[in-house]
Steps between C-alpha positions, in 0.01 A plus 500: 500500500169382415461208736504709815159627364360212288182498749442876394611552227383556171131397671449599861243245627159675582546747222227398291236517747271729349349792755143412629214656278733522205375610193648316240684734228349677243312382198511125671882488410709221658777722610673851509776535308732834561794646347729774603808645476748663733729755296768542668763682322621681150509193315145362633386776337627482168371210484129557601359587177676121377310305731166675430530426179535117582236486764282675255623251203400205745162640604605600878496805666692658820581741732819676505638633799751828514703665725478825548776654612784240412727490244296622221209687415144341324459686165132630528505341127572147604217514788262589261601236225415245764195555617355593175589170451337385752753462748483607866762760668656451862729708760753218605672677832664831492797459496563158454784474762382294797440811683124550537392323803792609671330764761139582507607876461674447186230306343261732590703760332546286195121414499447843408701450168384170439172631517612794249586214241166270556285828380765637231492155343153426541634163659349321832709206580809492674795272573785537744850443388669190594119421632538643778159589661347605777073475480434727755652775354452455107157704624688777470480475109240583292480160366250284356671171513873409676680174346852484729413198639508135415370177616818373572824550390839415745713659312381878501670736725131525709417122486174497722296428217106521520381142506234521209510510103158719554507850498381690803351855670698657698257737720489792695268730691441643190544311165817293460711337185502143369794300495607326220787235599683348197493143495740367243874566604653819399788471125761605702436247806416179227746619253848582678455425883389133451711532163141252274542508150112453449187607575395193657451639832291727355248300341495270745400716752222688260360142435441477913387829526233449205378190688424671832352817254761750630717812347759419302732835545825521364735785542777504235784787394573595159833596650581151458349343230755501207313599131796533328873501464720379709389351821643604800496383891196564722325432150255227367393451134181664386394192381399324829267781617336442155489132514360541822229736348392261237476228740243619702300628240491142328464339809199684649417691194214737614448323857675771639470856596804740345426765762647799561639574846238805519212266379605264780473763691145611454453128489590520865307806617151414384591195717655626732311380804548187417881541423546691790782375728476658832915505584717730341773205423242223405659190589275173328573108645815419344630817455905524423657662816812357544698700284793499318685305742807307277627847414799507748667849515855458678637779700841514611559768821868627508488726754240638768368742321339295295285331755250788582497613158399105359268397806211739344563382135542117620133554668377636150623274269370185749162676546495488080536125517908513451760252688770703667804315586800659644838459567722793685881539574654484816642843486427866717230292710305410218406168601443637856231756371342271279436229765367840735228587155393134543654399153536140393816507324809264419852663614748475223833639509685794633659819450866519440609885563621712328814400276354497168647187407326319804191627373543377146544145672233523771283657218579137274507316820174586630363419156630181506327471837147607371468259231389198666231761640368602153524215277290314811221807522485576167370909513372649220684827581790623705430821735742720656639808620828485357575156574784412265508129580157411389563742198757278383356173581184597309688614217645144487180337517305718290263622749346839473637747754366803665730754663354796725745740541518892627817545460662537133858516592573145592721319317382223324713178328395403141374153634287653780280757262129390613217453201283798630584788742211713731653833574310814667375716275774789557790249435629536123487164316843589358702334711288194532609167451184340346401551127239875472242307396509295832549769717205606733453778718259530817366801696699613765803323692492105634474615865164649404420097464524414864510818697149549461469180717702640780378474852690652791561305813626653799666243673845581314518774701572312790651235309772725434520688825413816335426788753403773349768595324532650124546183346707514203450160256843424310553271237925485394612489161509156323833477486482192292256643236714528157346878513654587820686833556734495814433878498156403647684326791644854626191654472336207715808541773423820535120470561554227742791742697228755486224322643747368782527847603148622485332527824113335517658288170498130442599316152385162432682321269429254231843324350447325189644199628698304812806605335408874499395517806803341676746717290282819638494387864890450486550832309339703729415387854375837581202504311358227709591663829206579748288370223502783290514236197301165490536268298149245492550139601346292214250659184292795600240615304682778276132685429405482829854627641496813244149592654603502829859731389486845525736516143682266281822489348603245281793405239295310285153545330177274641518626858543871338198408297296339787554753733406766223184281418422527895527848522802482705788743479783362276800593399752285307877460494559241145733660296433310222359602189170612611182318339232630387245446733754662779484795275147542475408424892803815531303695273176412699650624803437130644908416482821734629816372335821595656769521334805618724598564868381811498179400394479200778504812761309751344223307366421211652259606817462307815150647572228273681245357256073537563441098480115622600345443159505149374670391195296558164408162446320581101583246300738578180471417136872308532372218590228420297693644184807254580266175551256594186850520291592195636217347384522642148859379470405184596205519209754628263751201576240260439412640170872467381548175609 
């Protein structure tokens, strides 16, 4: 892990270069020397008051950093108990859950209560969760000082790490913020992700940065120091932080300046023209930007809907410094519309229809197949979207696995139950098959991840040899799918027998495979006849083919929920048990289910469709809820490791 960034990491060449004109730091001291602490959850603060006391016992003081709106609440008591003591207060995110930089809008909106908290508290520093950050727009917060950066640091979610161990001004027309970076790796990176039993790393570092007269800062989380009892994982013993602590002040006794974050920051205002860097993501010679590279995520695509849905994500987690590598079955044109998305993949194994015990052996089989695959990549984490195969071979191998699913009535083996599950937020966690506390829910549904990204092209139209017809888009029941009702089959007979005797009425149809569509074509002739029925040659671009429909009808749920994410007219045949994100697009009006023959002639309209307006191309939460998760599984994996 560490020799892929051995030439960055822990010292990033050109980081000591002091700014031009600098001052030198206060009373003639050799070096800055910071503390804070992230508090993260219940149990970071209980144990607040703990490591006062021992900072206070060892002649240090700190900043400690809340959350305000997580999963406590900061006693008004325990704020005041600090600083009396002469410790500093801090607003560490919002929320704490990935989520703030994911729109401009939202953070805008959450400014406004981040800005509550700054003034209730009398605090004016800020950190981002995760440290995330975003310069630019931190000047929407009343802040004195900002410290969610570092100087480098591969392994944080953000790894473009600011290139200097001094802090800086970050300016605007008006005013601006300094930036404090922290400098010595974070407890949770030293202590769990690169697994050191010592502090070496640590003091090692600190004797560099005292050399070249930089800030020391050091973020740490009572969350996971252990005072007493017994210790448990994603813990390390009190007694290194204090070691630590009485190192340095032996070392460099008073050669050093214990600042606050806030006194840093004044530090840096009354200099700041000197401090001032002119970009909004400062970048000094030998700044880290490669980043987290070795971290290989491994998706496995089962079926073409996954494709659109992961292209988006795969683009995310790459442009956060992640390896993707994927591998897809040759099943339903998978393979086909991942080689049309411009995937790199590796095709292994095939589907095996629909006898359940076939599918028990293809499931083992293909397994079997993918191991070569894993054990030669490596991944950190398995992705899917109900792949069972990977599932399984993760489960063997111990590797973390993420399932997003939208539909909670799929039937899952014991040996195929994923480590953490991302569910919409109107699906019930009841029937999931992760643990609760590993169960994550985004805004939304997962077409809102790539629909946004939709552009129409016209060319299908000809492509097709549509005429300007009411074009009905159908997609058949998956007869193979475990959840399959042959009652939808009659339903989708009878729509197809309807449309065949509609005047101005063409259906184009989408079988879910070549064995589908040669069973249909043999079945009934006459739907193809003067081309009321076409069937595309090769993979057509489902999004683009739903915008260029009239209506939809469909018997299973992504081209329901793309065509209701379009706008289009939709009206679906599955007679399955109905999910819960079919429920609420039917109580939205977005989604007509039909649920008998009556109902496939007296609601389903063949009405021409205004195609005028262009799709609403406003990007959704989805996506950057399902990557930040991601990222925080991949954080909490590390931890437990």
């Amino acid at each position: 892990m560490r020799d892929s960034v051995q030439d960055t990491w822990p010292i990033a060449p050109g980081s000591q270069l002091s700014p031009k004109g600098w001052p030198g730091w206060p009373n003639g001291k050799r070096f800055a020397f910071v503390l804070t602490h992230d508090v993260e959850g219940r149990e970071g603060l209980a144990r607040c008051r703990r490591l006062m006391q021992l900072e206070m016992e060892l002649g240090f003081r700190s900043s400690f950093n809340f959350v305000p709106e997580g999963e406590y609440r900061v006693p008004f008591e325990l704020r005041q108990e600090l600083v009396s003591n002469g410790f500093e207060i801090g607003v560490h995110d919002l929320h704490h859950d990935g989520k703030l930089y994911s729109t401009r809008n939202g953070f805008l909106r959450k400014s406004k209560r981040i800005n509550y908290y700054l003034k209730e508290w009398g605090a004016s520093g800020f950190r981002g969760a995760f440290m995330f950050h975003n310069l630019t727009w931190l000047h929407d917060l009343n802040i004195q000082y900002d410290c969610s950066t570092f100087d480098t640091d591969p392994f944080e979610p953000q790894p473009d790490g600011v290139g200097t161990i001094f802090p800086f001004w970050v300016p605007r027309a008006e005013g601006g913020y300094a930036e404090l970076p922290y400098t010595l790796t974070q407890d949770s990176n030293l202590f769990f992700l690169l697994n050191e039993k010592t502090t070496q790393i640590w003091e090692n570092k600190l004797e560099w940065i005292a050399e070249h007269g930089g800030m020391a800062l050091l973020n740490t989380h009572p969350d996971y120091i252990h005072f007493q009892g017994s210790q448990c994982v994603g813990e390390y013993p009190e007694h290194l932080y204090a070691s630590f602590l009485r190192k340095v002040r032996t070392k460099y006794g008073d050669q050093f300046w214990n600042a606050l974050p806030k006194e840093v920051g004044r530090f840096v205002n009354s200099h700041r023209e000197v401090l001032r860097l002119d970009s909004p993501f400062p970048k000094q010679p030998g700044s880290h930007t490669k980043p987290v590279g070795y971290k290989k995520i491994w998706i496995d695509l089962e079926n073409t809907p996954h494709i659109p849905f992961f292209k988006p994500i795969c683009r995310e987690l790459e442009r956060r410094g992640y390896i993707v590598v994927l591998t897809a079955r040759d099943a339903f044109q998978t393979c086909d519309m991942a080689t049309a998305y411009g995937f790199k993949y590796k095709r292994i194994g095939r589907h095996y229809g629909k006898n359940r015990l076939l599918k028990i052996f293809g499931l083992l089989f293909r397994s079997l197949q993918l191991f070569p695959f894993v054990l030669r990549e490596k991944p950190v984490l398995g992705l899917n979207h109900g792949a069972r195969a990977q599932t399984f071979v993760c489960n063997l191998l111990r590797i973390p696995t993420v399932m997003v699913m939208d539909y909670e009535h799929t039937q899952v083996l014991p040996l195929v139950k994923p480590t953490w599950e991302i569910l919409p937020d109107v699906v019930t966690s009841d029937g999931s098959e992760a643990s609760k506390r590993r169960i994550l829910k985004y805004a939304g549904i997962k077409e809102d991840v790539y629909v946004p990204e939709f552009e129409p092209d016209d060319s299908i139209i000809k492509q097709l040899g549509l005429n300007g017809e009411i074009i009905v888009t159908v997609r058949p029941p998956a007869t193979e799918a475990h959840y399959h009702n042959p009652q939808s089959e009659i339903l989708f007979e009878i729509l197809m027998d309807r449309i065949c005797k509609s005047e101005g009425v063409k259906a184009v149809l989408l079988p879910r495979n070549g064995t589908q569509k040669n069973e249909l074509i043999t079945k009934h002739p006459e739907w193809f006849r003067a081309s009321k029925t076409v069937i595309p040659e090769g993979v057509v671009n489902g999004l683009n083919l739903l915008w260029h429909s009239d209506l939809a009808v469909s018997g299973g749920g992504t081209m329901n929920r793309e065509a209701a994410a379009l706008g289009v007219p939709v009206y679906s045949i599955f007679q399955g048990k109905q999910g819960a994100v079919d429920l609420k697009l039917q109580q939205e009006g977005r989604l007509i289910l039909i649920n008998s023959s009556e109902e496939v002639c007296s609601k389903i309209e063949f009405l021409k469709r205004d195609k005028s307006s262009p799709p609403n191309t406003t990007p959704k939460q989805a996506l950057q809820d399902i990557t930040g998760y991601i990222e925080y599984i991949i954080r909490m994996e590390d931890r437990s490791r």
